[in-house]
VEXLO-83931 format. One line per 4 residues: number of its first residue (from 1); their letters; for each residue y, z, x of C-alpha. Coordinates in steps of 0.25 Angstrom, whole numbers, plus 5000, padded with zeros to 4 digits. Layout:
<nodes>
NUM	a	Y,Z,X ~ ...
</nodes>
This chain:
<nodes>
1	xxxx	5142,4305,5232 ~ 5151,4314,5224 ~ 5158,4300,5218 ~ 5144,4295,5215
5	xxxx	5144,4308,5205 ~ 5134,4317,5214 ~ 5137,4329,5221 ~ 5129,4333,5233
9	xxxx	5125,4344,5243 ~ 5122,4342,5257 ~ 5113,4350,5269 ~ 5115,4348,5283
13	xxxx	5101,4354,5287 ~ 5087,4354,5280 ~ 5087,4369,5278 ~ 5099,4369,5269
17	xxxx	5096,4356,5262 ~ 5082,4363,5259 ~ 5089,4376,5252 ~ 5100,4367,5245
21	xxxx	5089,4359,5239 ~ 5080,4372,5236 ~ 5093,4379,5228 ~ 5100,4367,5221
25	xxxx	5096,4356,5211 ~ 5097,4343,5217 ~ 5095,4328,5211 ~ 5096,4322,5225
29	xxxx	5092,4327,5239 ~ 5095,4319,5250 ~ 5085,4322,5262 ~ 5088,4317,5275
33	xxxx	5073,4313,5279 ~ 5073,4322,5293 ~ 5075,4334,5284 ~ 5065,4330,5276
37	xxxx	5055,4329,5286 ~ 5058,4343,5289 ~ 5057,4349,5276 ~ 5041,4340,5276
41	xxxx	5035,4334,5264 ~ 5031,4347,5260 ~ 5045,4356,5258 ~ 5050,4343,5253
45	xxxx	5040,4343,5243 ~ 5044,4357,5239 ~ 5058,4353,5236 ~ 5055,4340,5227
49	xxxx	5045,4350,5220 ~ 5056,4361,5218 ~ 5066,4352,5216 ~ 5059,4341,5208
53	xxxx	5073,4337,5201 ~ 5079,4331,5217 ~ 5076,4318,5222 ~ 5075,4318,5237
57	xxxx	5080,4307,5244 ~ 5078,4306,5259 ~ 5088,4300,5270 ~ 5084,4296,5281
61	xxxx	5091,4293,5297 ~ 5089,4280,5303 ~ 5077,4283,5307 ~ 5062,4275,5308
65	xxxx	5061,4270,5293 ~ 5046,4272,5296 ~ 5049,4286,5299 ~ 5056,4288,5288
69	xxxx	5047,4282,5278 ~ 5037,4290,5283 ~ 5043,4303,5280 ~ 5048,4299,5267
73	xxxx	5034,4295,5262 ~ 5032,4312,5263 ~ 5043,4314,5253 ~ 5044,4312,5236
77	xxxx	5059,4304,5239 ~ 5069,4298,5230 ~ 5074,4289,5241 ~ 5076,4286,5256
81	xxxx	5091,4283,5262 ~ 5092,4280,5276 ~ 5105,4282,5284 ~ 5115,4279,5286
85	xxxx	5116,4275,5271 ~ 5125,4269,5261 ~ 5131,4277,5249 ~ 5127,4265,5240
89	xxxx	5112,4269,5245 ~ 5114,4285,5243 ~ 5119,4283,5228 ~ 5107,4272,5225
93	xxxx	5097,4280,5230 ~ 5102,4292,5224 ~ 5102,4287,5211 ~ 5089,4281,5212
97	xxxx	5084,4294,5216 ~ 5090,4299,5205 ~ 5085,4291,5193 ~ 5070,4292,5201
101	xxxx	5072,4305,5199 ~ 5076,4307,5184 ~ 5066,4297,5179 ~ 5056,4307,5187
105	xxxx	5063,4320,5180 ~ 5062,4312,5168 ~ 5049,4306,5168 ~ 5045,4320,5171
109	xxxx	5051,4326,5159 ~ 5046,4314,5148 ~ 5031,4317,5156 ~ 5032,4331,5153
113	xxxx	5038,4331,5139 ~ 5027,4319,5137 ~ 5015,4329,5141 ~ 5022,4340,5135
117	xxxx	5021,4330,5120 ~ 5006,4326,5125 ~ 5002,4343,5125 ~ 5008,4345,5112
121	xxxx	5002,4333,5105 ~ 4989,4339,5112 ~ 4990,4352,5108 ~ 4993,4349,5094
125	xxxx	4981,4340,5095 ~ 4971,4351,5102 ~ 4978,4358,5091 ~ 4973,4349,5079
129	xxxx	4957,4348,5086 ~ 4958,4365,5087 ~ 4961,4364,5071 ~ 4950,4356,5068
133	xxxx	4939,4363,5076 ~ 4945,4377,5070 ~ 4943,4370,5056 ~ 4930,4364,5058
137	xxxx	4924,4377,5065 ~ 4930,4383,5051 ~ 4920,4377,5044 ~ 4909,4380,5054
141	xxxx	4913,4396,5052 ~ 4914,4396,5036 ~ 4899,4390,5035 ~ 4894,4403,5044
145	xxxx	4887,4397,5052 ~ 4894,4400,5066 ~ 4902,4412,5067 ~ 4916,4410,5071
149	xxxx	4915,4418,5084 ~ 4903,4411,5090 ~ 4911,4399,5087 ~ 4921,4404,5095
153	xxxx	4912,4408,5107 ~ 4906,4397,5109 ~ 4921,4389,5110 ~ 4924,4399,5121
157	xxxx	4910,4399,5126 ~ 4910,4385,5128 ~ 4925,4384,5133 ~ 4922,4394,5145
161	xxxx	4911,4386,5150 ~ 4920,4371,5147 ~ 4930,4377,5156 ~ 4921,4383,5168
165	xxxx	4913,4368,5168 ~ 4927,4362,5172 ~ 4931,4357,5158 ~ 4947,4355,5156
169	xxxx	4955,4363,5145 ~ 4955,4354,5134 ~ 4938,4351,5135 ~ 4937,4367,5136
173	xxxx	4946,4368,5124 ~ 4938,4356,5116 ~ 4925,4364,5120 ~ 4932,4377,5114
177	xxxx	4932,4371,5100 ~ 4920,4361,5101 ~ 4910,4371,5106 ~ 4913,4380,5091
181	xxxx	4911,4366,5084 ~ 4897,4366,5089 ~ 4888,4369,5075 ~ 4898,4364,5068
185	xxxx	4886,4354,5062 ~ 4881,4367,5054 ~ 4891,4365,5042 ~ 4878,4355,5040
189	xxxx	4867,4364,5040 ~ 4862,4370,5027 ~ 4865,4387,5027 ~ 4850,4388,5023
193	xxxx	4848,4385,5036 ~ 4860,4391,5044 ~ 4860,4404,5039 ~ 4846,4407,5039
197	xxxx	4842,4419,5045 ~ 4829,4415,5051 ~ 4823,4404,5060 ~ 4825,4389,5057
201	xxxx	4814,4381,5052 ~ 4811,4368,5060 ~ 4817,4361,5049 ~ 4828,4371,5048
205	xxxx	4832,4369,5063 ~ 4831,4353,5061 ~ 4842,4355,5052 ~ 4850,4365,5059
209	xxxx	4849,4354,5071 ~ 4857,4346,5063 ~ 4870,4353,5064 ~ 4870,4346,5078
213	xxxx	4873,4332,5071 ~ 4879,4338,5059 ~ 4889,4343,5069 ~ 4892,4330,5077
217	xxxx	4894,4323,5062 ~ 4905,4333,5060 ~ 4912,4333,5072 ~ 4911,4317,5076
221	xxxx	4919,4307,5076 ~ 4931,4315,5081 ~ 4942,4309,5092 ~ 4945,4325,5094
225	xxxx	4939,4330,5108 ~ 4936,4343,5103 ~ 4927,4337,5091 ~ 4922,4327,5099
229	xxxx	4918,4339,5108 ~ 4913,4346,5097 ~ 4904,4335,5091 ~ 4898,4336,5105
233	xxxx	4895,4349,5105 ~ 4890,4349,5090 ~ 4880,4337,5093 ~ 4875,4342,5105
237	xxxx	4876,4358,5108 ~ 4859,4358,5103 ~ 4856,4348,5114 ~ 4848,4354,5125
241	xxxx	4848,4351,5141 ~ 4835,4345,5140 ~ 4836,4338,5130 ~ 4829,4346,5120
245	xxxx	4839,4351,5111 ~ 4844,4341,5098 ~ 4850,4335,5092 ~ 4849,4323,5101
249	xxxx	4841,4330,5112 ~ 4850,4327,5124 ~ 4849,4331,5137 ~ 4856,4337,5150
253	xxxx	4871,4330,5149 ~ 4870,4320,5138 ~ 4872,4333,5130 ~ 4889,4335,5130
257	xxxx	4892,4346,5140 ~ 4902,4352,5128 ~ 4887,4356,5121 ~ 4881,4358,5134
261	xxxx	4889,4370,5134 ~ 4889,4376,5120 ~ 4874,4373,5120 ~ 4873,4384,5130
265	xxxx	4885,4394,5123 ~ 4879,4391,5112 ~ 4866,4398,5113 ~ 4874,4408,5120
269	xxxx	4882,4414,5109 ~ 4870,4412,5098 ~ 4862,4421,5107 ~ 4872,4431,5111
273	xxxx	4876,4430,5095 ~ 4868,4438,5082 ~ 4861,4428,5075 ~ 4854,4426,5062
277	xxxx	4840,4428,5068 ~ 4843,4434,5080 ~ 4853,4446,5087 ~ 4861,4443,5097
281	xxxx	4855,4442,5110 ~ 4863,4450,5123 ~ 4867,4442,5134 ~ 4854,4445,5142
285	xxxx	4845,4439,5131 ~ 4854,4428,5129 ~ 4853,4422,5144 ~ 4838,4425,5143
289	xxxx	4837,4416,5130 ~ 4847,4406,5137 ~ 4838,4405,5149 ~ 4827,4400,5143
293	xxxx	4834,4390,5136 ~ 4844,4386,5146 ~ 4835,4375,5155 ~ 4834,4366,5143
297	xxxx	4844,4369,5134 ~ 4856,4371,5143 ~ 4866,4363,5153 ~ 4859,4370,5166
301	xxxx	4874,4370,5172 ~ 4882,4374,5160 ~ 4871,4385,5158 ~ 4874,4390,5173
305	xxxx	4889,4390,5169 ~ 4885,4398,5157 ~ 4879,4409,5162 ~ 4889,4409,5176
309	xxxx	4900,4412,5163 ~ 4893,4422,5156 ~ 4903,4431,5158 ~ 4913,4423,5151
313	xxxx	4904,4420,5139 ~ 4901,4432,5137 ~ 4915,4435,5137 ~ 4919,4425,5126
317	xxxx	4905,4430,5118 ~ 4911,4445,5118 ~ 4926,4438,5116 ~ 4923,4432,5103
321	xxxx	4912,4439,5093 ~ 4910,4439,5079 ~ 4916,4449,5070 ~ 4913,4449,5056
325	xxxx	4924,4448,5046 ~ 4928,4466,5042 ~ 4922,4462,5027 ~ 4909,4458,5031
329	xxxx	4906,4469,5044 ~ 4894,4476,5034 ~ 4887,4464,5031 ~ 4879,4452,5042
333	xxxx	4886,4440,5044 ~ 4876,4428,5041 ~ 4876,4417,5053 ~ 4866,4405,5052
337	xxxx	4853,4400,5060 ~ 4856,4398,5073 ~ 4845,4390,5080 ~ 4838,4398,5090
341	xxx	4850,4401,5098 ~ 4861,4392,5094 ~ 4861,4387,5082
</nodes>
């Protein structure tokens, strides 16, 4: 062997070949397959994990080949050589084990760096949608019409309940932005009838419907999931369960869970939140108003989750609240029509 260009070590006894292999680095490990059986599959196992770099080959006695198959069915091997052996064997299956092995290392390493290229590229992506939502919310906040804080609650808000309801990171994530998206349609709604103090007209409230489809118009059309889940929400958070809300009048699932669930946060945070035409409402009063309106209007399950998490909403509801820029602390600060209570 050490004319072949290897150096090697050598164990009489499974104990010391255990510690030699434990405490050195090894690229080869000859295993004679009675050792092997003693050690089982699953101290075995341990070494190949603690030494992913050695590729074990067994050598077996000229014993039942049956037998011997068997046993090496329980073991991640790089080869097999049965006594007694020629050296022209030992070298060809050694370096076969060894080129096995460095394309594994190899392949290993091109797969990581290749996922480690594919987060990057994602995050700069994720990065790029998180820029446009924060622009397009930007527009949102300069009209007035939602203040930047229930914005940001109702994110959080509908995160929470995303990620209890069994949703991965990245569609708890996307409901994060889409949910502050959801009025988005009100750049579209004249201020006479945003910022008026006092209850909507019929005809008012027709209008102010239409910041529903205003919405999906503006947000349409994207190949970004956050958007696409945004123009979801936009559409569709005024739908009801029974089918009573607008503006298509869908019913039960037909309506997109992500607005299922702002739907019910929604009305939440405009209760537990100072209005035009209304104080806020304590936490008491807010679940008796949603009460009444949860057998139609809500998702009967995501309802229950709702008020099983109440502790947590609250929590985000306290976290993040409004504080009036220092220059304006004496004077009221105007915030539109919401209808009834969401807007």
């Amino acid at each position: 062997m050490m004319r072949q260009g290897f150096s090697c070590d050598s164990a009489n006894d499974g104990d010391t070949a255990y510690s030699m292999i434990e405490s050195n680095e090894y690229e080869i490990v000859f295993l004679e397959l009675r050792i092997a059986r003693k050690w089982l599959k699953r101290q075995l196992a341990e070494l190949q994990n603690k030494h992913p770099e050695a590729a074990f080959i067994i050598v077996s006695g000229p014993a039942n080949l049956n037998d011997d198959i068997n046993a090496l069915l329980a073991f991640e091997v790089y080869g097999y050589i049965s006594k007694p052996f020629h050296q022209a064997e030992l070298l060809i299956t050694l370096k076969n084990a060894l080129a096995r092995k460095q394309h594994e290392i190899f392949q290993k390493a091109w797969t990581r760096e290749l996922r480690d290229e594919v987060d990057r590229k994602t995050l700069d992506v994720r990065t790029r949608e998180h820029e446009i939502t924060f622009r397009l919310m930007s527009a949102c906040e300069f009209r007035h019409f939602e203040t930047g804080q229930h914005i940001r609650r109702l994110g959080e808000y509908s995160a929470l309940i995303a990620e209890i309801i069994g949703w991965n990171k990245e569609l708890v994530d996307d409901i994060r932005l889409a949910a502050t998206m959801h009025d988005i349609g009100k750049i579209g709604i004249s201020d006479g009838i945003l910022f008026k103090p006092g209850r909507l007209t019929t005809e008012e409230r027709t209008e102010m419907q239409k910041h529903c489809a205003i919405g999906r118009d503006i947000l349409s059309g994207s190949t970004i999931p956050i958007i696409q889940m945004a123009t979801d929400i936009a559409f569709s958070h005024h739908e009801k369960w029974d089918g009573s809300g607008y503006p298509l009048g869908l019913s039960g699932e037909e309506i997109p869970q992500s607005a299922r669930i702002v739907a019910i946060l929604d009305v939440w945070d405009a209760l537990r939140s100072k209005r035009v035409y209304a104080p806020s409402f304590t936490i008491e009063k807010t679940l008796a108003e949603m009460a009444k309106m949860a057998p139609g209007h809500f998702d009967p399950d995501l309802y229950k989750i709702f008020l099983d998490n109440l502790e947590g909403i609250q929590k985000i509801f306290l976290e993040f609240q409004d504080t009036p820029p220092k220059d304006t602390l004496d004077e009221p600060q105007e915030k539109p029509q919401e209808e009834k209570a969401a807007g």
